[in-house]
MIMIPA-627538 format. One line per 10 residues: number of its first residue (from 1); for each residue x, y, z of N, C-alpha, C, O. Coordinates in steps of 0.05 Angstrom, whole numbers, plus 32768, in hexadecimal, padded with zeros to 4 digits. Layout:
REM residues N
NUM = X,Y,Z,X,Y,Z,X,Y,Z,X,Y,Z  ...;
***
This chain:
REM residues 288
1 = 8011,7FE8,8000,8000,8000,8000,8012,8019,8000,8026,801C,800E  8006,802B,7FEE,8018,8043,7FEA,800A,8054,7FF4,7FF2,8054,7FEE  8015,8069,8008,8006,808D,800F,800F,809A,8009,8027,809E,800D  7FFA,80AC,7FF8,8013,80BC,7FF3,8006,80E2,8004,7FF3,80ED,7FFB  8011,80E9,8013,8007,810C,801B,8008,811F,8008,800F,811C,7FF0  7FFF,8132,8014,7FF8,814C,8000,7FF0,8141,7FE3,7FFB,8149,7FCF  7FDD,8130,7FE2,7FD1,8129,7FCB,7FC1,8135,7FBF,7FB5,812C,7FAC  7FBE,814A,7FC8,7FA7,815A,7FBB,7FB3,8172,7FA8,7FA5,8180,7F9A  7FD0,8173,7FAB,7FE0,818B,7FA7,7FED,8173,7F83,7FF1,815B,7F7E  7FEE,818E,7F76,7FF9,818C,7F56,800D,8177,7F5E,8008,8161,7F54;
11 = 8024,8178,7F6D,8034,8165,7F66,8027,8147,7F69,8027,8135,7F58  801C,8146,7F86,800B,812A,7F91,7FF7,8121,7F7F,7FEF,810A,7F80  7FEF,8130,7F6D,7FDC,8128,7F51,7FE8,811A,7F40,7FDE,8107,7F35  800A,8127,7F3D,8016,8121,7F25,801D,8100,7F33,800C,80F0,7F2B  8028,80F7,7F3F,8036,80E6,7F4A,8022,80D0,7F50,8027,80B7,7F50  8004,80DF,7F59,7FF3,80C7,7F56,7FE3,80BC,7F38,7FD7,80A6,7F38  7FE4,80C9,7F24,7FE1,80C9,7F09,7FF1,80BA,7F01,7FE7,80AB,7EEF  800B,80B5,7F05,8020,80A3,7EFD,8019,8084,7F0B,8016,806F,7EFF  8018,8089,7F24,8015,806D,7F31,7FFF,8065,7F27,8000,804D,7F22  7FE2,8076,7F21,7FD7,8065,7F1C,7FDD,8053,7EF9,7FCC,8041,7EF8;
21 = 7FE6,8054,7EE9,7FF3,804F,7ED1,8000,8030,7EDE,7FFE,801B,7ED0  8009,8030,7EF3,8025,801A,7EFE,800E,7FFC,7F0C,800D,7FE3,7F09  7FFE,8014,7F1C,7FEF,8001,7F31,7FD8,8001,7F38,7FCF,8016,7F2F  7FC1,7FF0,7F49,7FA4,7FED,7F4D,7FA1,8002,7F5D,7FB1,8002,7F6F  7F8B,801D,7F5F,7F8D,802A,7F71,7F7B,8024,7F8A,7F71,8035,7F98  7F7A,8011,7F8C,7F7D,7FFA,7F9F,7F97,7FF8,7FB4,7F8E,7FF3,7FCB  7FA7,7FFA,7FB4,7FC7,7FFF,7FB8,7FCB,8014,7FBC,7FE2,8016,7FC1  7FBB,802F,7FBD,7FC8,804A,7FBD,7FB3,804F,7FCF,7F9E,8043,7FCD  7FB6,8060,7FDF,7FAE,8076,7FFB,7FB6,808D,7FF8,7FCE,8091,7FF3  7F9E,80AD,7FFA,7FAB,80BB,8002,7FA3,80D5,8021,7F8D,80DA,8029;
31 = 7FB6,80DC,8028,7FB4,80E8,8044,7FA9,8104,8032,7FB4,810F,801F  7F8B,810A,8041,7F73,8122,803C,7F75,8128,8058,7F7C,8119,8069  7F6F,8140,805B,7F5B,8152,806F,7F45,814E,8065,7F36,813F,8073  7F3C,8156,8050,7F23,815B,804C,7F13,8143,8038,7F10,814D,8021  7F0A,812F,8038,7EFD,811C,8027,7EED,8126,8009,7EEA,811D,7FF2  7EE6,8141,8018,7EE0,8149,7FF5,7EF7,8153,7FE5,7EFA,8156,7FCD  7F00,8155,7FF0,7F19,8166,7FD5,7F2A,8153,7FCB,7F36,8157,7FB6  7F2B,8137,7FDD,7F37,8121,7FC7,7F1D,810E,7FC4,7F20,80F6,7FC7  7F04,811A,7FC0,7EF2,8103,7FAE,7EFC,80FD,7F8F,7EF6,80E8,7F84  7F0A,8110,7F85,7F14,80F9,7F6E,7F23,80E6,7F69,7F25,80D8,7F55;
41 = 7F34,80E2,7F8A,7F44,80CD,7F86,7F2B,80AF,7F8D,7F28,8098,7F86  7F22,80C0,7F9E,7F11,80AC,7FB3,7F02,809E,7F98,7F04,8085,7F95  7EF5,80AA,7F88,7EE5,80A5,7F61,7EF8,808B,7F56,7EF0,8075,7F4F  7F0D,8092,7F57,7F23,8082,7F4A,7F23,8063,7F5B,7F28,804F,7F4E  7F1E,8062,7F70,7F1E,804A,7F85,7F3A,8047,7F93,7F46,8032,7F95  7F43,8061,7F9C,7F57,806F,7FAD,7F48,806E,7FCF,7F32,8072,7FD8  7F5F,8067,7FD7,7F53,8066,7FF3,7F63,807D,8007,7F7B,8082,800C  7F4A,8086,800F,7F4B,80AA,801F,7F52,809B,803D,7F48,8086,8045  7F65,80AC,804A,7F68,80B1,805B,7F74,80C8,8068,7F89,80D5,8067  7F58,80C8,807C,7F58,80EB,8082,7F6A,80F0,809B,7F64,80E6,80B1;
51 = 7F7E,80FE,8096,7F88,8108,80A7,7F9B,8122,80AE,7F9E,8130,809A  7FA9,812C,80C6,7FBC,8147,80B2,7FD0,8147,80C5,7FD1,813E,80DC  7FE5,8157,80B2,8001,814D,80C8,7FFD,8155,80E1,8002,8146,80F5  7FF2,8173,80E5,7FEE,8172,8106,7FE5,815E,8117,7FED,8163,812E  7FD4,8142,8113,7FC9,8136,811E,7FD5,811E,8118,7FD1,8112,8103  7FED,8114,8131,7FF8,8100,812F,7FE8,80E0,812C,7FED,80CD,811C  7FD5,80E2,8142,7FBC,80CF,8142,7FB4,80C9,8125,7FB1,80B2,811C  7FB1,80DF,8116,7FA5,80DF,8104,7FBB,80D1,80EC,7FB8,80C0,80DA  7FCD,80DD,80F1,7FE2,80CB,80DA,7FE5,80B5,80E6,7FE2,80A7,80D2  7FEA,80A2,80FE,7FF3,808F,8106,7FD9,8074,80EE,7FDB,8060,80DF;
61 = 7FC3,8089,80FB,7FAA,8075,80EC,7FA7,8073,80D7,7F9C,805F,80CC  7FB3,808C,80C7,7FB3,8088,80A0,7FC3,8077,809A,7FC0,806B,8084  7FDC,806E,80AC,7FF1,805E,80A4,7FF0,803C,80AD,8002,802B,80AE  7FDC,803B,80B0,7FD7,8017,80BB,7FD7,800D,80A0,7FC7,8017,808F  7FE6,7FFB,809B,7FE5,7FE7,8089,7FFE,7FF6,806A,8001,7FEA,8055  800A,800E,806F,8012,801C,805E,8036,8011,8054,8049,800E,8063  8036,800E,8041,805B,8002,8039,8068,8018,803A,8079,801E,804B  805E,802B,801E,8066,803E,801C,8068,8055,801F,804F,8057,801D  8071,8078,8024,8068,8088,8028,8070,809C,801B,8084,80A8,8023  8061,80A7,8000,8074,80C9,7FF7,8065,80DC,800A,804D,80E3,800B;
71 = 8079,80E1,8018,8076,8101,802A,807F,811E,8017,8095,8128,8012  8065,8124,8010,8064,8147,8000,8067,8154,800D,8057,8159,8020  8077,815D,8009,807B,817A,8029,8068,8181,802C,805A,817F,8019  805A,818D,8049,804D,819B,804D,804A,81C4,8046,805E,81D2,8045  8035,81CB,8044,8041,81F2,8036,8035,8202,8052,8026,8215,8055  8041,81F2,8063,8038,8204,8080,8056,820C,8086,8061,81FC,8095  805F,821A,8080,807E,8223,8086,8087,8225,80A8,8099,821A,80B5  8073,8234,80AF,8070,8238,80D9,8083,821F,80D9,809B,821B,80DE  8068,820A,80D1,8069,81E6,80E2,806D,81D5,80D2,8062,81C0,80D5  807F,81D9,80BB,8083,81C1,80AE,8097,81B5,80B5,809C,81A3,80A5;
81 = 80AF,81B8,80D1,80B8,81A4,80CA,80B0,8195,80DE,80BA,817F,80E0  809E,819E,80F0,808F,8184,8104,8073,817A,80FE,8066,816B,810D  806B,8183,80E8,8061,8172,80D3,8069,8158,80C9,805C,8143,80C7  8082,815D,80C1,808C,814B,80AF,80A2,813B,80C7,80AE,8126,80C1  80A4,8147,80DE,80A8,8133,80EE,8097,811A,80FE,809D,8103,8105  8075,8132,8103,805F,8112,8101,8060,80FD,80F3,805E,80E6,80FA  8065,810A,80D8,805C,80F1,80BE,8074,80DB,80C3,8069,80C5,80C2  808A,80D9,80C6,80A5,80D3,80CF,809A,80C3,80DC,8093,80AE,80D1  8095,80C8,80F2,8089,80C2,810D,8075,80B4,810F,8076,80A2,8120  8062,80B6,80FF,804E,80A3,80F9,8052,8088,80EC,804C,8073,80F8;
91 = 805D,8088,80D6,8070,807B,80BF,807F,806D,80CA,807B,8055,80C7  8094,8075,80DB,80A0,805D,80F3,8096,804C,810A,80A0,803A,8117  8082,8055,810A,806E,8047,8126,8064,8035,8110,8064,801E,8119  8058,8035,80F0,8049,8025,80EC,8057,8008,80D6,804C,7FF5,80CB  8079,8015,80D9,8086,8002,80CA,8087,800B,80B4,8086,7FF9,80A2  8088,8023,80AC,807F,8021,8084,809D,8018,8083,80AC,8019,8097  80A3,8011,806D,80BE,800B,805B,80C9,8016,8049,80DA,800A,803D  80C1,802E,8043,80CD,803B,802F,80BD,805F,8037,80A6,8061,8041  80CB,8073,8033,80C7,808A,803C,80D1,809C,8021,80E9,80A2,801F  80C1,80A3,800E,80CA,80BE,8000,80C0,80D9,8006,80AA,80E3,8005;
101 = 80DF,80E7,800E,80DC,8106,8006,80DE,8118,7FFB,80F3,811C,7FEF  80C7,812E,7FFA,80D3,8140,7FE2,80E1,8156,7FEC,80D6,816B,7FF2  80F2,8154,7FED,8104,8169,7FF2,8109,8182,7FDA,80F8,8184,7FC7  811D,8193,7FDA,811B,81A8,7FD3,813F,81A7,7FCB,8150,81A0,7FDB  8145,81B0,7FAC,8155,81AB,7F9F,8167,81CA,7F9C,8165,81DA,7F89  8179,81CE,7FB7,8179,81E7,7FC0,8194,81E8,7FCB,819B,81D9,7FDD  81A5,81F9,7FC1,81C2,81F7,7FD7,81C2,8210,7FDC,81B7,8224,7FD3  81DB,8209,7FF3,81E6,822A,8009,81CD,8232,8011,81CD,824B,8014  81B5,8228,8017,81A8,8234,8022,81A2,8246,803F,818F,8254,8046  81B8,823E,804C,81BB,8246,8061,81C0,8262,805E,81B8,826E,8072;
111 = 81CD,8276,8048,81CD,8289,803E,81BD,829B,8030,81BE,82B3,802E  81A8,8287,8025,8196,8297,8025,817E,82A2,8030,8176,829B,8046  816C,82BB,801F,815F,82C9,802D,8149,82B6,803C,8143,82BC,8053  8140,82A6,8032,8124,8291,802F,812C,827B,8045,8119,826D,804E  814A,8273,8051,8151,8262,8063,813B,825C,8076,813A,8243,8079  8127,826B,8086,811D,825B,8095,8106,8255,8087,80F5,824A,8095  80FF,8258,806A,80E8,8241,805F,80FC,822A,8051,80EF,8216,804A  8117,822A,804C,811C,8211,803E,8133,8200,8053,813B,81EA,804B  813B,8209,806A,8149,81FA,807E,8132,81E9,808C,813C,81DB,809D  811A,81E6,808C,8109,81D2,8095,8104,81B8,8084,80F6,81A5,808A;
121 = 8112,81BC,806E,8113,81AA,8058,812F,8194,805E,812F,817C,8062  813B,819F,805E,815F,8189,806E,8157,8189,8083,8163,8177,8090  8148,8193,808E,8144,8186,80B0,8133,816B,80AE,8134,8155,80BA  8123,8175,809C,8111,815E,809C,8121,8141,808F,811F,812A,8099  812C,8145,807F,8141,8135,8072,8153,8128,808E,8150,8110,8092  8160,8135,809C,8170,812C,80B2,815F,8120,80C8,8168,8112,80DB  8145,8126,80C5,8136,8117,80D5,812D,80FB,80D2,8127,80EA,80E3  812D,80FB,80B1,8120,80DE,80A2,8138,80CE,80A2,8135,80B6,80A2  8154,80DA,80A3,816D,80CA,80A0,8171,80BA,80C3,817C,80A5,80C9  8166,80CE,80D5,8165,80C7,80EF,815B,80A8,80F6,8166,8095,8101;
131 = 8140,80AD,80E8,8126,809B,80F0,813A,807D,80E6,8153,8079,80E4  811C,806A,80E2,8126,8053,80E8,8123,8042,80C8,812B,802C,80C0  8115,8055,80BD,80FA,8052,809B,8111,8056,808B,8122,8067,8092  8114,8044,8073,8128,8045,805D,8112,805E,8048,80FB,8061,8040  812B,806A,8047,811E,8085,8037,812E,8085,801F,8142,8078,801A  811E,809C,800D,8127,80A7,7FF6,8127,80CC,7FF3,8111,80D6,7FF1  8131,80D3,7FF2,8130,80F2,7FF4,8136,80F6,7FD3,8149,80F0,7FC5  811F,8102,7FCE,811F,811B,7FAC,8121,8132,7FB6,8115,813B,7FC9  8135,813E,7FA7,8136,8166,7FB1,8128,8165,7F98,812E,8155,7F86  8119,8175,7F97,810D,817D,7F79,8114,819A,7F74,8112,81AA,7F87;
141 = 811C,81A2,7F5D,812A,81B8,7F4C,8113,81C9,7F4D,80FF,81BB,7F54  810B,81E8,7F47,80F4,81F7,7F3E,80E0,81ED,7F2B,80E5,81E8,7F13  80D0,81EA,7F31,80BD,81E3,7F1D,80AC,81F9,7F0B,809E,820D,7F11  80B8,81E8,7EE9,80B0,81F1,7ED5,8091,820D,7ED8,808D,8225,7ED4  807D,81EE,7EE4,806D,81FB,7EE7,8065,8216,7EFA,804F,8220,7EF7  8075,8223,7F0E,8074,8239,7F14,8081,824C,7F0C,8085,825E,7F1C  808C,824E,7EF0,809A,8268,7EE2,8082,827F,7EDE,8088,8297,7EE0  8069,8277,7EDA,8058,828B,7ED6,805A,829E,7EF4,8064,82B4,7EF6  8055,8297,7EFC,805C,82A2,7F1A,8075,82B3,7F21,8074,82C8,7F2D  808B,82A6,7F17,80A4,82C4,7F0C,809C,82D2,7EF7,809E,82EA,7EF9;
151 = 8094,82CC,7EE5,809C,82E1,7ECB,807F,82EA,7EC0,8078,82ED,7EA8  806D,82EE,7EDA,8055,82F7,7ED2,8042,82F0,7EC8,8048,82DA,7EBD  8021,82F8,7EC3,800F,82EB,7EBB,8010,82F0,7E93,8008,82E0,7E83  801B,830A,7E8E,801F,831A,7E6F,8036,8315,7E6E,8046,8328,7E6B  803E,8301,7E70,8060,82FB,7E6A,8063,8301,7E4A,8077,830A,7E3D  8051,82FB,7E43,8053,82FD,7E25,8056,8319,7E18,8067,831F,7E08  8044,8327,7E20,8040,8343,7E1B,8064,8351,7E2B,8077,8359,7E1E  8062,8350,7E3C,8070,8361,7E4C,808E,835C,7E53,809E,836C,7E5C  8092,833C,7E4B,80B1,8335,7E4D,80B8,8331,7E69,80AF,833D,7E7C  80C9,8320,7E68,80DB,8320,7E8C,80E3,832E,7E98,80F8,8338,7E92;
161 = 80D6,8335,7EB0,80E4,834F,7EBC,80EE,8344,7ED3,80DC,8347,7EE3  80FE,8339,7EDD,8109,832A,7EF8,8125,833A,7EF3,812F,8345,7EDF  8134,8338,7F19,8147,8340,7F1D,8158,8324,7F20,8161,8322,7F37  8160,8309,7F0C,8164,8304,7F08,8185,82F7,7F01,818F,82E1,7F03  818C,830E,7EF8,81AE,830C,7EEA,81AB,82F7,7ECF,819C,82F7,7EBB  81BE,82E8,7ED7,81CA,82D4,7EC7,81BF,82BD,7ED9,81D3,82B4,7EE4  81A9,82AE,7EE2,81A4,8298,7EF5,819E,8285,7EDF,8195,828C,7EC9  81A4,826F,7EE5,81A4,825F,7ED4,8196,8245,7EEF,81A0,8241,7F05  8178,8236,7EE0,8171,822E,7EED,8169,820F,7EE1,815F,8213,7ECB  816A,81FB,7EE5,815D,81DD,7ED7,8142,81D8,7EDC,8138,81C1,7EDF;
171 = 8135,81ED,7EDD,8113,81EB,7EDC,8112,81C5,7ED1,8121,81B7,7EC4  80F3,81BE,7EE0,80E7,81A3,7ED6,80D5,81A7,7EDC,80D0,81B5,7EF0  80BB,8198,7EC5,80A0,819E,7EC9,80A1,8183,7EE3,80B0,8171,7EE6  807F,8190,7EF6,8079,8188,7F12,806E,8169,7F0C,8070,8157,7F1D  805F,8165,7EE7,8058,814D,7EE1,8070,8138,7EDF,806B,8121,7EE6  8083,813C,7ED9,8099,8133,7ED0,80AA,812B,7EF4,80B3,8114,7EF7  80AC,8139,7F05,80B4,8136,7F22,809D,8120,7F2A,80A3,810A,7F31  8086,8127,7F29,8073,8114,7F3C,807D,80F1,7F30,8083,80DC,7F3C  807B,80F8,7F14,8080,80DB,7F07,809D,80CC,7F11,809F,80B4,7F14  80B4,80E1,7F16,80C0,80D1,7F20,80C4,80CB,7F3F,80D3,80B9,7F48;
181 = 80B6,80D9,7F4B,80B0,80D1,7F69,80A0,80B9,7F67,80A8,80AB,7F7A  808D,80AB,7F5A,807E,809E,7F4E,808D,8082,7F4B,8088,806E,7F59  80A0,8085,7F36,80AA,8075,7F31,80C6,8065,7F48,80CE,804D,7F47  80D0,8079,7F5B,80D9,8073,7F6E,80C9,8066,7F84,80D4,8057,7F94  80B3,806C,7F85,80A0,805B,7F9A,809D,8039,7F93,809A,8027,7FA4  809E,8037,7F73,8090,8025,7F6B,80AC,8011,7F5D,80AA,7FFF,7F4D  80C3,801B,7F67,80D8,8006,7F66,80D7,7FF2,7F7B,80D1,7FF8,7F92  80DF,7FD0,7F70,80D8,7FC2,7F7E,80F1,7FB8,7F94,80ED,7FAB,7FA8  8105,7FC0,7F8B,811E,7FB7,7FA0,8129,7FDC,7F9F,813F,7FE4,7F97  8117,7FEA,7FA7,812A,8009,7FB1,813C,8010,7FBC,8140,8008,7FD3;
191 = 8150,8023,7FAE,8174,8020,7FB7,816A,8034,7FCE,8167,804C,7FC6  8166,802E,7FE9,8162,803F,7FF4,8176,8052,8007,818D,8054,7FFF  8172,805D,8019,8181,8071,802A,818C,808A,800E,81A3,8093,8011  817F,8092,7FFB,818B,809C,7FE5,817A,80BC,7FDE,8162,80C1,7FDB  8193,80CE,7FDD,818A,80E9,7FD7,8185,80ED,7FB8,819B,80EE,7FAC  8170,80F0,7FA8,8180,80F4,7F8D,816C,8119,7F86,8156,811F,7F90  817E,812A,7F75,817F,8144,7F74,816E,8144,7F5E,817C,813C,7F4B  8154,8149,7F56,8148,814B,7F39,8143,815E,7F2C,8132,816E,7F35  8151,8165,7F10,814A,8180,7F06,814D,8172,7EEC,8153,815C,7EE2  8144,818F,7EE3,8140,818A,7EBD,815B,8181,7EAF,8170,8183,7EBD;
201 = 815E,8177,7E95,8177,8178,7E8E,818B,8189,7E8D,81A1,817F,7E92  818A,81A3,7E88,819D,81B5,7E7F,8189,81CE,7E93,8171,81D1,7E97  81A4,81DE,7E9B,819B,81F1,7EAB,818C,820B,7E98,8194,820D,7E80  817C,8219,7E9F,8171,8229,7E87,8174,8250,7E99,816F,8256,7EB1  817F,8264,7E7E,8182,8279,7E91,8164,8289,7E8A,8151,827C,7E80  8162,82A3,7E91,814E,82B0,7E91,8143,82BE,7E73,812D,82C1,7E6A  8165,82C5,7E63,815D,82C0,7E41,815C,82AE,7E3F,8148,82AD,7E31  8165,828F,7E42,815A,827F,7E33,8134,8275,7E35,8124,826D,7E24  8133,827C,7E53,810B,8284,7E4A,8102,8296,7E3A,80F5,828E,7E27  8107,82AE,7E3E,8101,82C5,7E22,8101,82B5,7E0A,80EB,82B3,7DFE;
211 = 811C,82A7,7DFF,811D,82A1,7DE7,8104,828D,7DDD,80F9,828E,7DC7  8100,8279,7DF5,80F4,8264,7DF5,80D7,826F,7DF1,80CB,8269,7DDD  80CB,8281,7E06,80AE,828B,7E0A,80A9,8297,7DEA,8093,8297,7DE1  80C1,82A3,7DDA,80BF,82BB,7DC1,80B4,82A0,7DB7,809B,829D,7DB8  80C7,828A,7DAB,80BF,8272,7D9E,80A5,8269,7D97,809B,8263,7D81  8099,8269,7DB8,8080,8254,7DB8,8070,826B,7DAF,8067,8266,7D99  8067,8288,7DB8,8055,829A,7DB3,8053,82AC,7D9B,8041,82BA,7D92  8076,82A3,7D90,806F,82BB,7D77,8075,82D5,7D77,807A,82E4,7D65  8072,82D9,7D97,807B,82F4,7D99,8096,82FD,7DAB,80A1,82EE,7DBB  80A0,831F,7DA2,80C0,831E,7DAC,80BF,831E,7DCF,80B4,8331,7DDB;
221 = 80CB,830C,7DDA,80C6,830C,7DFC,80E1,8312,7E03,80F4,8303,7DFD  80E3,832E,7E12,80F7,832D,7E18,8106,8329,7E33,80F4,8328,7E44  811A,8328,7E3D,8121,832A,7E60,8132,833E,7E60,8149,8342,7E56  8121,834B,7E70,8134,836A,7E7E,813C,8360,7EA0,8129,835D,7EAF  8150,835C,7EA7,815D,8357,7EC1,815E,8368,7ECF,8172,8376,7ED1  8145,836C,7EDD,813A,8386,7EEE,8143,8382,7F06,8146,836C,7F11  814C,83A5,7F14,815A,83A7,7F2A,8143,839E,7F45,812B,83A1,7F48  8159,8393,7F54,814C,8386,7F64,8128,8399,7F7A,8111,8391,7F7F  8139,83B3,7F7F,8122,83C4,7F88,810E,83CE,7F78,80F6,83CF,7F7D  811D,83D8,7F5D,8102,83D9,7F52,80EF,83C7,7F46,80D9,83CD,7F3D;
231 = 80FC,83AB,7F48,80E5,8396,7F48,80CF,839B,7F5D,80B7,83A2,7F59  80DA,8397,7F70,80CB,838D,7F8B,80B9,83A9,7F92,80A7,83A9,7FA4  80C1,83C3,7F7E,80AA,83DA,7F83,808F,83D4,7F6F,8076,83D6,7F72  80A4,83CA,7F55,808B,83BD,7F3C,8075,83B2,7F4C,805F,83BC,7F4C  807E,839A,7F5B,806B,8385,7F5D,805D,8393,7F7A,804A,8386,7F80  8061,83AC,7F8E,8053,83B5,7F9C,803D,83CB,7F88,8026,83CF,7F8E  8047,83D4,7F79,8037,83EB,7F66,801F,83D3,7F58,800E,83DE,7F4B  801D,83B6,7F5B,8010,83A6,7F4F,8006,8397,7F6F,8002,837F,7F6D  8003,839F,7F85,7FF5,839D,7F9C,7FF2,837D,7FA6,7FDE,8372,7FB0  8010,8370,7F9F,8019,8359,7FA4,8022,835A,7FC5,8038,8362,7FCA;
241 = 8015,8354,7FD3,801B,834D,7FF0,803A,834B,7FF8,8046,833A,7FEA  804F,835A,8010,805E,835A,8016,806B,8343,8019,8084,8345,8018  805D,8323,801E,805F,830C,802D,8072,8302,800C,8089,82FA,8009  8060,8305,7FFC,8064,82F8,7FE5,8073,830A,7FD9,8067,830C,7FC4  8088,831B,7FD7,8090,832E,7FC7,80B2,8326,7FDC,80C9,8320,7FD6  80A8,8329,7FEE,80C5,8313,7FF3,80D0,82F6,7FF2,80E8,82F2,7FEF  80BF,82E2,7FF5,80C3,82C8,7FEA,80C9,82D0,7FD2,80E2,82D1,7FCE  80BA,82D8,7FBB,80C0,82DB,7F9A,80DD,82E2,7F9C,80F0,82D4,7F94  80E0,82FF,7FA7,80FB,830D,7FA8,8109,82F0,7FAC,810D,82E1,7F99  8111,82EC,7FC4,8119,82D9,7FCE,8128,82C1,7FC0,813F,82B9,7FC5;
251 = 8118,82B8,7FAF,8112,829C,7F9B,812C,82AB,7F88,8142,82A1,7F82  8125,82C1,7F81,812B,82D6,7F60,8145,82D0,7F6E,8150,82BF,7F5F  8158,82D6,7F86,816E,82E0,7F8C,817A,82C3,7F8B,8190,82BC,7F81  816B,82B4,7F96,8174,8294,7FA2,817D,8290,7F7D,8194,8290,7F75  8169,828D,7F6F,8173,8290,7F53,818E,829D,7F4A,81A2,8291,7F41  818D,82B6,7F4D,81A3,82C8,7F4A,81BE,82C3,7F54,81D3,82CB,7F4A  81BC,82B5,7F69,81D4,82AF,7F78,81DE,8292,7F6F,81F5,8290,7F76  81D4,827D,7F63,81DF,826A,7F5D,81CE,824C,7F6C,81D8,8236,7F66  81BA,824D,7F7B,81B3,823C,7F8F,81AC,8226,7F84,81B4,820F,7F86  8194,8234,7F73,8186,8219,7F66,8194,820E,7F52,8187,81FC,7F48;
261 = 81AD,8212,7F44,81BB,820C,7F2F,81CC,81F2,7F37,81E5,81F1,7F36  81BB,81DD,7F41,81C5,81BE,7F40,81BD,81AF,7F26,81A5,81AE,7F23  81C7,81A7,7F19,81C3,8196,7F02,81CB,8171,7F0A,81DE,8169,7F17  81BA,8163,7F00,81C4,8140,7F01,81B6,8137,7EEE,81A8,8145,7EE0  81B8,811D,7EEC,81AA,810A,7EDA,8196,8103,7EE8,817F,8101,7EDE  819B,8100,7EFF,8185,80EF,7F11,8166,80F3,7F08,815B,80DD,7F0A  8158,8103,7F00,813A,8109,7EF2,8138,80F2,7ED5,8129,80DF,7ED3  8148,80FB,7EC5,8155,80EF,7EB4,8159,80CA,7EB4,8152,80BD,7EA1  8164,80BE,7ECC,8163,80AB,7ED2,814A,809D,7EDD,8142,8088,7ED3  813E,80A8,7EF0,8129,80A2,7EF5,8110,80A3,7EE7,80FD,8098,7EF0;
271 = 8110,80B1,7ED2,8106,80B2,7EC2,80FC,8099,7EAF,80E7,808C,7EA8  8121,809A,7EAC,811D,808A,7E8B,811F,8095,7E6F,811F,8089,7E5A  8120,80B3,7E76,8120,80BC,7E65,8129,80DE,7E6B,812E,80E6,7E81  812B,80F1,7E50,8134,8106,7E5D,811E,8113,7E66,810B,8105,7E6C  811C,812B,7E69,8109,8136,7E71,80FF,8147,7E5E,8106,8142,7E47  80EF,8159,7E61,80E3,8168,7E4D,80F8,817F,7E45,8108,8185,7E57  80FB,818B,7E2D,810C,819C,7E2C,80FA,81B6,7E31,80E3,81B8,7E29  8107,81C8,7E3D,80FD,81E8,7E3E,80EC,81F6,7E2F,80DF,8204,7E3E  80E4,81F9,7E13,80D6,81F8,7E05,80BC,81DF,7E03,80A5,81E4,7DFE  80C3,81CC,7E07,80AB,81BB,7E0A,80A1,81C0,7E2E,8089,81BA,7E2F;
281 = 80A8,81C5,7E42,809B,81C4,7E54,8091,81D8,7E5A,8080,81D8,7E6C  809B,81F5,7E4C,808A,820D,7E4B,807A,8211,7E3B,806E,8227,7E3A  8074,81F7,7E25,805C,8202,7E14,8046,81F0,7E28,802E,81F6,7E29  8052,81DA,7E37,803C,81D2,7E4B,8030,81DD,7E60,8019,81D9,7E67  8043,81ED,7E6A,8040,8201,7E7E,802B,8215,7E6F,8013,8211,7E72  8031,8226,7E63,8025,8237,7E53,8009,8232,7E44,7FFC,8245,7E3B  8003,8220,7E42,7FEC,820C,7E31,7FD7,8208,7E49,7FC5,81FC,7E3D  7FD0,820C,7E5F,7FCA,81FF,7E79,7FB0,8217,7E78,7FA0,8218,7E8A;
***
């Protein structure tokens, strides 16, 4: 029996969309709060179980009878990592045998601005290495699918305006990650105790989206590498909440500085195949 959390969230869709392709969903569980919002898995003959990381009780009981477990981070930043220390926690009381996490495909973070939302991520990691559960840890790279979210809703019209530089990043679409979280669940002798780093093939910079976006739409997209303050006045003159105008910042600099610029095969391997190239996963992105 597989559980998988945060199933209700884009990645937990993608990853259960794959499994079901592999296996009976009969075999698959997923951890809800709320029973309506995964009635489509429940349609499918997915078996709900309601529970939430705050409520240890509550995970101990989703996990009776459970092998496996992909743990989706939780997006409660406060309490995620005693969140994800219940699920741990639960998961070892009930014997599972296999533990995947999604971790976060991120270095020097300790340097950056965003440290106390992505140092609960290696903690959590050092916690699963602690426990007693043979695990698998995925850092997953930026996902493809949140570029709209940097480079605006009129990206097309209006061109890139990020403070940026020269960042060069290995974007991967979130369909393409779930599948191989997917496919790591559903290996039958798993090399476990194993970190692997997943990103797109080739790192991509901020012209090479322009060039890519010009391609698919036809029209000239350009990237202007806007200074860091007068971004962050842009996006207040556009009455974007302070909360979010520094995470974005944040992300833009973590970019700027080199962070997310890990490259491997590992996606690639797990796969089976390469991944989508930059142009094909932004006309998917973009198509949506």
């Amino acid at each position: 029996m597989i559980l998988v959390t945060g199933a209700t969230g884009n990645l937990g869709i993608a990853a259960i969309n794959h499994l079901l392709t592999k296996v009976e969903p009969l075999n698959i569980a997923v951890l809800a709060r709320d029973r309506a919002k995964a009635a489509s898995f429940e349609e499918k003959g997915i078996d709900i179980r309601i529970g939430e990381y705050d409520d240890i009780n509550s995970l101990e009981t989703a996990m009776q009878g459970v092998d496996k477990v992909l743990l989706i981070s939780s997006n409660d930043h406060g309490k995620l990592l005693q969140q994800h220390k219940n699920v741990v926690d639960a998961a070892n009381k009930a014997g599972v045998n296999h533990l995947i996490y999604i971790g976060s495909a991120v270095q020097e973070f300790e340097s950056s601005t965003l440290h106390t939302m992505l140092e609960p991520h290696f903690q959590t990691e050092d916690y699963i290495k602690e426990s007693q559960i043979p695990y698998t840890i995925l850092r997953n790279t930026i996902y493809a699918d949140t570029l709209p979210m940097f480079l605006g809703e009129n990206v097309f019209d209006t061109g890139i305006y990020l403070p940026a530089g020269n960042a060069e990043v290995p974007f991967a679409l979130r369909r393409e990650l779930g599948e191989a979280a997917a496919n790591v669940i559903l290996q039958p002798n798993p090399n476990n105790n194993k970190t692997y780093v997943l990103t797109g093939s080739e790192p991509y910079s901020f012209e090479n989206l322009a060039e890519a976006l010009s391609e698919i739409s036809g029209k000239t997209v350009n990237y202007i590498n806007a200074d860091s303050k007068s971004f962050e006045e842009t996006l207040r003159g556009a009455s974007v909440p302070e909360y979010a105008i520094s995470v974005l910042s944040g992300y833009v600099t973590d970019m700027r500085e080199g962070r997310y610029n890990l490259l491997t095969n590992d996606l690639e391997s797990i796969l089976g195949r390469k991944p989508l190239s930059l142009r094909e996963a932004l006309k998917e992105v973009y198509s949506k």
